[in-house]
C-alpha positions in Angstrom: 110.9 132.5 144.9 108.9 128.9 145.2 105.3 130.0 146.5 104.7 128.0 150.2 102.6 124.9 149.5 101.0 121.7 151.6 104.0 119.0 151.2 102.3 116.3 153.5 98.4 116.2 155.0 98.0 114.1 157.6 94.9 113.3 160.0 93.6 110.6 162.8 90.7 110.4 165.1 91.2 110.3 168.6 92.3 106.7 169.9 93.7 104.8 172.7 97.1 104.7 173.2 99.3 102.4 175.5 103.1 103.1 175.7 105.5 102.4 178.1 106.7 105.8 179.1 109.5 104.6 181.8 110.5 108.1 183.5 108.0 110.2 181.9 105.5 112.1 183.8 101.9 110.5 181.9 99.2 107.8 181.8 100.7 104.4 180.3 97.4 104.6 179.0 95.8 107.6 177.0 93.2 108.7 174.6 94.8 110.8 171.6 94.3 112.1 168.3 98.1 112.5 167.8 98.6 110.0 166.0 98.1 111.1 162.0 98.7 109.1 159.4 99.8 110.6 155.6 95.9 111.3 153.9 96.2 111.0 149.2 93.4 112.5 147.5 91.1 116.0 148.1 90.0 116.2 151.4 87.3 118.0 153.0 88.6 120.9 155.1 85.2 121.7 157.1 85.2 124.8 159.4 86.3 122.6 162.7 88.7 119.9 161.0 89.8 118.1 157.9 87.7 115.4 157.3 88.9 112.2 158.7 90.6 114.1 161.8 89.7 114.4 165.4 90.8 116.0 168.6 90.3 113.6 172.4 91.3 116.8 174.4 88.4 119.6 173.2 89.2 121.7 176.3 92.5 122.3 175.1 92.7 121.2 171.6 90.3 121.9 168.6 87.6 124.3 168.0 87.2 127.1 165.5 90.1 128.7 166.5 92.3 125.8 165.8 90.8 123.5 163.2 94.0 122.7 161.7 97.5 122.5 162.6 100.1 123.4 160.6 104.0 122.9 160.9 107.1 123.9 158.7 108.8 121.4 156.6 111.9 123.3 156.8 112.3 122.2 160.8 112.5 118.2 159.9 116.3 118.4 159.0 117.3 120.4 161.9 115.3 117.5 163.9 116.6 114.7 162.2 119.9 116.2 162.8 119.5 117.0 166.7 117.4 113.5 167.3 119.0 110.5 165.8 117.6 107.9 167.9 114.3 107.9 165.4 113.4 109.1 162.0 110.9 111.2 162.4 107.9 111.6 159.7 105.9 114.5 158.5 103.0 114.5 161.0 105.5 113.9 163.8 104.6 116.4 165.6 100.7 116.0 165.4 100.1 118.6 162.4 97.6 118.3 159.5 99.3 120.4 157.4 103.2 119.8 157.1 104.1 123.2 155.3 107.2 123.5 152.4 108.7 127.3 152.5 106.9 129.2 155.9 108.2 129.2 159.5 106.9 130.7 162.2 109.4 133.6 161.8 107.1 134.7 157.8 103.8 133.3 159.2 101.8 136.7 160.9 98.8 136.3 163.3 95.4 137.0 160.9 97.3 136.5 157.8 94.6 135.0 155.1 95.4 132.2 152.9 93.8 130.4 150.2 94.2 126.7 149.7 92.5 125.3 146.4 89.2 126.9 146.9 89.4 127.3 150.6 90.8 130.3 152.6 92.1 129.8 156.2 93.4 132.6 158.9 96.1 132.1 161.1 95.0 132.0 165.0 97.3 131.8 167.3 101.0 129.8 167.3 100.7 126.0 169.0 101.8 125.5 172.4 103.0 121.8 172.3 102.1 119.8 175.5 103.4 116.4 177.0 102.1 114.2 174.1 105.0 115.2 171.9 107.5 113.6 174.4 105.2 110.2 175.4 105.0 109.4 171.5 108.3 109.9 170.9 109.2 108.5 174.1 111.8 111.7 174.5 111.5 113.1 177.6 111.9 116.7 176.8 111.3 116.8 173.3 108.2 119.2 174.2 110.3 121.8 176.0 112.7 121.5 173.2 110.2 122.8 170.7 109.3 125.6 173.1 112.5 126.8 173.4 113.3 126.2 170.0 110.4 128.3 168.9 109.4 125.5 166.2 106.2 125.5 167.6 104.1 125.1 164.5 100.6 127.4 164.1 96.8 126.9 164.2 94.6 128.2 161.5 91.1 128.5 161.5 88.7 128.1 158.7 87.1 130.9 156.8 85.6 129.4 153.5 85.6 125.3 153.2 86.9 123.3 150.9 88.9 120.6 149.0 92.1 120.5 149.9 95.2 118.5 148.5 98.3 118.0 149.0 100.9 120.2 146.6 98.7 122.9 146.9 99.7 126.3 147.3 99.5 129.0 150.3 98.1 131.7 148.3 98.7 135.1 150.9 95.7 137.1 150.3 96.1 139.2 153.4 98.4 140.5 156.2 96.6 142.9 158.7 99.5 142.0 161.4 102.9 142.1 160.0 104.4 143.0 163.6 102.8 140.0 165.2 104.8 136.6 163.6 104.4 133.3 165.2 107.8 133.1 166.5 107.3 137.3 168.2 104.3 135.8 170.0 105.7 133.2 171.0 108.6 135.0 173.1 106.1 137.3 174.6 104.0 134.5 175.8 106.8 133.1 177.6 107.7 136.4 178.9 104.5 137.5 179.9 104.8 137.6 183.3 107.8 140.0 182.7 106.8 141.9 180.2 103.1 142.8 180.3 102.9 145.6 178.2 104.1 143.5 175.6 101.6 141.1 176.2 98.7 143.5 176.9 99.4 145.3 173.2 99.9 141.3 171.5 95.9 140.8 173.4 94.7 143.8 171.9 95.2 141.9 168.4 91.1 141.2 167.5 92.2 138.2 164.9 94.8 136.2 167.7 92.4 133.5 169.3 90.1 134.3 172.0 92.4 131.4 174.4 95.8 133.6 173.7 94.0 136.7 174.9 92.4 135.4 177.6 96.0 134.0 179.1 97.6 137.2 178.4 95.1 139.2 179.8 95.6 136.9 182.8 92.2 136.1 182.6 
């Protein structure tokens, strides 16, 4: 089997944006650093971003525990099949790293991986917000990657480094084989139902210190 590797980087600093939204509910105005363009070459990968990237929201985007976004390839085609009304890049839905061979249903909370000479730790899956839908101007598109569990996942950075793109996702480590992107996912939309289930997915020590905190209900 093909080892997992970076198929597209992409990165942007924050900006502002003007789009006409019509019936969407945002600013026609807004400062964003969805917007990522493809990045050639190495690239630093520092602990809180790859060089050349940026976050506008640091309250709710960014930091240690999410330094870099990544996203599955593999979720384009169904996409492109389901939206026809635009052809929709790699970086389309605001991730750095746009992944060939992992999904959120073979990508565990703390699993280690090392990129080039780098090693990253996955942190918690990504919880996409209204930005998706005003840049796409598709009103729902971010519910429809909630409920379609092709959320993407936020790493965090261990050990810096150059990265590339056609490098591979080495796995070094999996402390947390239960806990895939796509299991936490369904109990942090069932939280409120289930709390068991999300008391024993907060008691993970490598899931980011945000994701416990809201399933603590803290």
């Amino acid at each position: 089997m093909e080892a997992p590797y970076i198929l597209s980087i992409q990165v942007g600093r924050p900006k502002i944006v003007t789009i006409e939204t019509g019936s969407l509910v945002s600013e026609n105005s807004w400062v964003t650093g969805f917007f990522k363009e493809p990045a050639e070459g190495r690239i630093w990968l520092g602990k809180s971003n790859l060089s050349g990237d940026g976050q506008a929201d640091l309250k709710h985007h960014g930091g240690a525990d999410k330094a870099v976004l990544g996203y599955s390839a593999d979720h384009y085609i169904a996409w492109h099949n389901e939206i026809v009304s635009v052809k929709l890049p790699y970086g389309a839905f605001g991730e750095n790293f746009t992944v060939k061979g992992l999904t959120e249903e073979s990508v565990c909370i703390g699993d280690m991986y090392a990129i080039g000479d780098s090693q990253l730790q996955v942190s918690q899956p990504r919880q996409p917000c209204w930005k998706i839908s005003s840049r796409w101007r598709i009103q729902d598109l971010a519910e429809r990657v909630k409920l379609s569990g092709r959320t993407g996942w936020y790493f965090r950075v261990i050990h810096e480094g150059f990265v590339e793109r056609g490098l591979p996702l080495i796995l070094l480590d999996r402390p947390f084989p239960q806990w895939t992107i796509a299991c936490a996912n369904k109990i942090m939309h069932s939280r409120y139902e289930d709390k068991d289930a999300a008391a024993e997915l907060a008691s993970c020590r490598l899931l980011s210190t945000n994701w416990r905190a809201t399933l603590s209900g803290n």
